[in-house]
FIROVO-871342 format. One record per residue: residue in three letters; x, y, z of N, C-alpha, C in turn. Coordinates in steps of 0.2 Angstrom, whole numbers, plus 5000, padded with zeros to 4 digits. Each point is the difference from the previous one (the first is absolute). Layout:
% FIROVO-871342
ALAXYZXYZXYZ/...
This chain:
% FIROVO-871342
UNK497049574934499850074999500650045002/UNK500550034995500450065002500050054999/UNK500150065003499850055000500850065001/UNK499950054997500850005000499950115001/UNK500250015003500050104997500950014999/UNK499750054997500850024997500150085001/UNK500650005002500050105002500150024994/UNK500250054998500050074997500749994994/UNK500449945002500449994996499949934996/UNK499449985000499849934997500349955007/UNK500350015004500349935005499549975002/UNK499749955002499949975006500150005010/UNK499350064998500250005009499749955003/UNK499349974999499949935004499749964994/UNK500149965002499749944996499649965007/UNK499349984996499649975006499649944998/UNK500249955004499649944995499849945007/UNK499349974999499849965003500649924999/UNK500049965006500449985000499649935000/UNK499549954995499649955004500549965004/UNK500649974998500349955000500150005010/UNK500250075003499950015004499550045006/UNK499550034995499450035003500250075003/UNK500650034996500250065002499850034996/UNK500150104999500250054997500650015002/UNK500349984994500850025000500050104997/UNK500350025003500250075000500850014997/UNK500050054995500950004998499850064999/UNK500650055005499850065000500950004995/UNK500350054999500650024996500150105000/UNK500550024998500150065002499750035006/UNK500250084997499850055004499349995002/UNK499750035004499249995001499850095004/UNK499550024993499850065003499449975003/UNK499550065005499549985002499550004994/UNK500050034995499449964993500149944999/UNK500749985000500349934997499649965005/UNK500450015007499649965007499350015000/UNK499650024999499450025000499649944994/UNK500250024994499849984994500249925000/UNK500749995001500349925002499449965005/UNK499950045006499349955005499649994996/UNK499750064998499449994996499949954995/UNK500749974999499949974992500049935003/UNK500550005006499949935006499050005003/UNK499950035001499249985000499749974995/UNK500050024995499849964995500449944998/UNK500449985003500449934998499349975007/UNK500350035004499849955007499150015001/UNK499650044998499249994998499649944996/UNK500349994993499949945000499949935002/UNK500549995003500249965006499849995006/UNK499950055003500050015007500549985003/UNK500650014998500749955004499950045007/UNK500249965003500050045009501149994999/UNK500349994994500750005002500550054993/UNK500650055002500150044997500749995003/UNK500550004993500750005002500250054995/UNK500150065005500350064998500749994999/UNK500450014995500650004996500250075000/UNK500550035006500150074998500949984999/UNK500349954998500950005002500150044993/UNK499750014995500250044993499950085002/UNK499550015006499950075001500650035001/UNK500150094998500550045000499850065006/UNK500150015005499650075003499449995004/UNK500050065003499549985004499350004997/UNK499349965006499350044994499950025007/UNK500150025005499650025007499550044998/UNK500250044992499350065001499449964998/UNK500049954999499449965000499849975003/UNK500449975008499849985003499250005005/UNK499950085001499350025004499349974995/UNK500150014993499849984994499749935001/UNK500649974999500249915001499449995006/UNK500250055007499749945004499150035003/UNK499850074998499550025000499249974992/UNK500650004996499549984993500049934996/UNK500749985002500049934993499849945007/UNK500450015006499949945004499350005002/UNK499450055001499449985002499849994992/UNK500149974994499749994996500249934999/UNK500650005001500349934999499849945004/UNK499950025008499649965004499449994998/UNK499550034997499550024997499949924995/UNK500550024998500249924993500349955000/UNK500150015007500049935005500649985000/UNK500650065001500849985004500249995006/UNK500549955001499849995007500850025003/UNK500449974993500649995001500750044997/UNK500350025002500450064996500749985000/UNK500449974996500749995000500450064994/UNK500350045005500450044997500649985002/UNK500450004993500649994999500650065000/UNK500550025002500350075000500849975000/UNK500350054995500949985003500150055002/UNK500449985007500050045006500550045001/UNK500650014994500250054997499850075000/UNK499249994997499750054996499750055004/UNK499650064998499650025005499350004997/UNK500049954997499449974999499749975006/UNK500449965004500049965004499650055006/UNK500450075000499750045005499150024998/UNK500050014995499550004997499549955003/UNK500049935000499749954999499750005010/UNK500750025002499850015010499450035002/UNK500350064996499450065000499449984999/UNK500149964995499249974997499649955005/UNK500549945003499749945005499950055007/UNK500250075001500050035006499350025000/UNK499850044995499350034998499449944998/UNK500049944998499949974999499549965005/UNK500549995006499849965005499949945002/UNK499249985001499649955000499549994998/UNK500250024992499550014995499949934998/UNK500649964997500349934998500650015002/UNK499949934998501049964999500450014997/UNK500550055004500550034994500649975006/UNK500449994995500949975003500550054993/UNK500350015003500550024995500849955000/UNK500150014992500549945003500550034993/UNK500649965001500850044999500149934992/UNK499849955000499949974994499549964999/UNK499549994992499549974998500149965001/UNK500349935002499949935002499550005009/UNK500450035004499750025005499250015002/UNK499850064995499450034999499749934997/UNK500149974994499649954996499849965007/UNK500649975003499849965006499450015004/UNK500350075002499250025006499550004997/UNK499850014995499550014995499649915000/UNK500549974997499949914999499750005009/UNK500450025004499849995007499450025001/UNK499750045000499450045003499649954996/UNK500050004992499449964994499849925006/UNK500849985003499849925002499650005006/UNK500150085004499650005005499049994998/UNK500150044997499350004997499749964997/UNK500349944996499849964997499649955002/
């Protein structure tokens, strides 16, 4: 099941798809990200992660261009109590640390708390592990 939104020029800003083989939602964010983009991108991420109930999410922002911080109070007032809601537990955000996405993504795990498991990490292999990590705990 993938789910895909596209901005205002036909692109792909995220692409969102259950992942069985791993028991993830994989997240692929791409360009710039306004706060509708960020906003409407979550919300299309719940609907991947509602049918499932997956408690694990690998946020892919290394394609992000810019910052999304105007979404961040957004992010962590409305989408993260829904999300826990639909039984996430685990949050691997991926960032190149290049970017000021990366700043973005701080701002987000600063507001966020100890709501769930968020790690942020500088390459996807990393994140897949702690992810793999966390599922073996619980197994």
């Amino acid at each position: 099941m993938k789910k895909e939104l596209r901005n205002a020029f036909g692109k792909i800003s995220l692409a969102s798809e259950f992942d069985a083989a791993n028991d993830w939602v994989y997240n692929n964010w791409q360009g710039y990200q306004t706060r509708e983009s960020v906003m409407a991108g979550a919300n299309l991420c719940l609907q991947v992660l509602a049918p499932t109930r997956c408690a694990y999410l690998l946020n892919d922002n290394t394609l992000v261009t810019g910052p999304w911080d105007h979404a961040v109070d957004w992010i962590a007032q409305d989408w993260t109590p829904r999300a826990i809601a639909g039984g996430l537990t685990h949050f691997a955000h991926v960032v190149s640390p290049e970017s000021f996405a990366a700043l973005s993504g701080e701002m987000m795990h600063a507001r966020i708390g100890d709501h769930f498991q968020m790690r942020i990490f500088g390459h996807i292999g990393a994140a897949q592990q702690w992810l793999r990590e966390a599922q073996a705990v619980l197994a």
